[in-house]
C-alpha positions in Angstrom: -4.7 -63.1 -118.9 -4.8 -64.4 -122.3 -2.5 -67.6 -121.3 0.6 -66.2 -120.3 2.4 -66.1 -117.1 0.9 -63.4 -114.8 4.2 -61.4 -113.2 4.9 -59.5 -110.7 7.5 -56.8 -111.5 9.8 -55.3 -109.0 11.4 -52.1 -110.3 14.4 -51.6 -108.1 16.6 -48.8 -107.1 19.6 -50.4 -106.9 21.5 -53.8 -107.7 19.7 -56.6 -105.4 22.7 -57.2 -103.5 23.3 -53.7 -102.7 19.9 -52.9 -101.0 19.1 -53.1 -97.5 16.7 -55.5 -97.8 18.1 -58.0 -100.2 17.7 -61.3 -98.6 14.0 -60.6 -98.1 13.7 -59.9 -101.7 15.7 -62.6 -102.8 13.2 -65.1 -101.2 10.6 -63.0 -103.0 12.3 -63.6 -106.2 12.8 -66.8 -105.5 8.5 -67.8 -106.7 8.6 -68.2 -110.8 5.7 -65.5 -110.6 8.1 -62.5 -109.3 11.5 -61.2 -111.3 13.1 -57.7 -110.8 14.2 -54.8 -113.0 17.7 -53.4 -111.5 18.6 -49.7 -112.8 19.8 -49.6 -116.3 23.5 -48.2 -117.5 21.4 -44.8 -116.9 21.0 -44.5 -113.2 17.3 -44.0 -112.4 18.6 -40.7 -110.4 20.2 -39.0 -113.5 17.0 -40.0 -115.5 15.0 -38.4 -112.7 16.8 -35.0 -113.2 16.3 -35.0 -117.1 12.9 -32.6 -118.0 9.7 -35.1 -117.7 8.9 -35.5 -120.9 12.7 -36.7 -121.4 12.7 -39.3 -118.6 8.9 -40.4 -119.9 10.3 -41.7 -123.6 13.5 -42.8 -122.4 11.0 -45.2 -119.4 8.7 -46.0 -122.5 11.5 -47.3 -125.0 13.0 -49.2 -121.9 9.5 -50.7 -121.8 9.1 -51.9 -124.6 12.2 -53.3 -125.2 11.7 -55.5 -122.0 11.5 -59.2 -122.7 9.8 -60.7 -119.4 9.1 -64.0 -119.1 4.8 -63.5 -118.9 2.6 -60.7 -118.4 2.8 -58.3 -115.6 -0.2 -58.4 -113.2 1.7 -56.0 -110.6 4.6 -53.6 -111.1 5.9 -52.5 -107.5 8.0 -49.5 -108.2 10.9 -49.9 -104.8 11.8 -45.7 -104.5 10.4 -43.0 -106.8 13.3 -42.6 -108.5 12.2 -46.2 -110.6 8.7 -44.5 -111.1 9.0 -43.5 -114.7 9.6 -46.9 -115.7 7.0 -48.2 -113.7 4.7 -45.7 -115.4 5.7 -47.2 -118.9 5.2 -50.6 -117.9 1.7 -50.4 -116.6 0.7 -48.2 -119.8 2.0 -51.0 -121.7 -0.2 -53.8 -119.3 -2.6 -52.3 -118.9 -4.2 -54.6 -116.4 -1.2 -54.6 -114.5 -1.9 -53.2 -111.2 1.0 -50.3 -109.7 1.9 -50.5 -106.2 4.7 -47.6 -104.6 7.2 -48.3 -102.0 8.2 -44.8 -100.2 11.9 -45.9 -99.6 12.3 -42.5 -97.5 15.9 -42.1 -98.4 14.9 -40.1 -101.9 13.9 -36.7 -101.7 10.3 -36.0 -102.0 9.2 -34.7 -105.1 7.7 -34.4 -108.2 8.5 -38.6 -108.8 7.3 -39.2 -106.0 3.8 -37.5 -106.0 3.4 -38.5 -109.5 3.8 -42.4 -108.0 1.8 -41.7 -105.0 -1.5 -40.1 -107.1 -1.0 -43.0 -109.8 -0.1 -46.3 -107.3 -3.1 -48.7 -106.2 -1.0 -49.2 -103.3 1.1 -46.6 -101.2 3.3 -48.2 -98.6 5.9 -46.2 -96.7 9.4 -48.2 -95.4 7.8 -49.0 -92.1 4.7 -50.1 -93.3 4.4 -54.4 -93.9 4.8 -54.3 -97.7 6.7 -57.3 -98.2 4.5 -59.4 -96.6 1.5 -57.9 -98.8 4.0 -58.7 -101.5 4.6 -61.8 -100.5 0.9 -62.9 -100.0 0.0 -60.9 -103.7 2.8 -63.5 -105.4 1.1 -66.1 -103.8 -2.0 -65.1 -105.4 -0.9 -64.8 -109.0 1.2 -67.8 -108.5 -2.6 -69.5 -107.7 -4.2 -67.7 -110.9 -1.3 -69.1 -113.1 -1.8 -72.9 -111.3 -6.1 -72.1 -112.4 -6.5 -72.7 -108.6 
C-alpha cells in the first residue's frame, strides 16, 4: 500500500438493514478498515439482466466514481447479482483481493459463475464467511497499525 488506508469492501445486495444478516455485518462495519457499497438507484438485478457488456461499463463508471475512504485490499461481493461491480473495483485495485459470497437466494447463472472462476475465495451461505471476514479485517486493520 503506498500509505493509504487498506479497505475492505463489502458489495451488498440490499440496504444493510434489510438483509438477513445485518446485525452481524453491522459489527463488521463497525472496524474503520471495513465500509459497504449498498445497490445504487439501479438495482443490481436490473443491471444483471442488461447484455454484459452493458452491465460491465455501467459497474466500471460506478467504480470509478467511488470515493472510499483508503485503498481496497478485499472486495467481498455478498450475492452475484453485485458481481459486476466487484469486477470493476478489483480491475481498478488491482491488488485488491475478490472474495464471493453464494447467498443461494439468486438464481445461478452466468453472474454467478463469472464470480465463482474470478473470486480468491468462494463461500456458500452455510459456510463460516463472516468469521473469515471478521479475522481478514482484523488483519488489514494490523497492516494499517504497521503491526
Amino acid at each position: 500500500m503506498t500509505g493509504e488506508t487498506p479497505l475492505a469492501v463489502l458489495i451488498l445486495p440490499a440496504r444493510l438493514e434489510a438483509l438477513e444478516l445485518g446485525a452481524e455485518l453491522e459489527r463488521l462495519l463497525s472496524a474503520p478498515a471495513t465500509v459497504a457499497v449498498e445497490p445504487a438507484q439501479v438495482s443490481p438485478r436490473t443491471l444483471a439482466r442488461l447484455p454484459a457488456a452493458v452491465g460491465a461499463a455501467l459497474a466500471g463508471m460506478q467504480a470509478r466514481r467511488m470515493r472510499l475512504p483508503g485503498v481496497p485490499a478485499l472486495v467481498a461481493v455478498l450475492g452475484a447479482v453485485g458481481y459486476p461491480l466487484a469486477r470493476a473495483l478489483a480491475l481498478r485495485h488491482p491488488g485488491a483481493e475478490l472474495w464471493y459470497v453464494a447467498l443461494g437466494d439468486e438464481p445461478t447463472g452466468d453472474l454467478h459463475e463469472l464470480a465463482a472462476a474470478r473470486a480468491a475465495r468462494v463461500y456458500g451461505r452455510a459456510d463460516p464467511w463472516l468469521d473469515a471476514l471478521a479475522e481478514r479485517v482484523a488483519e488489514l486493520e494490523a497492516d494499517a497499525r504497521g503491526t
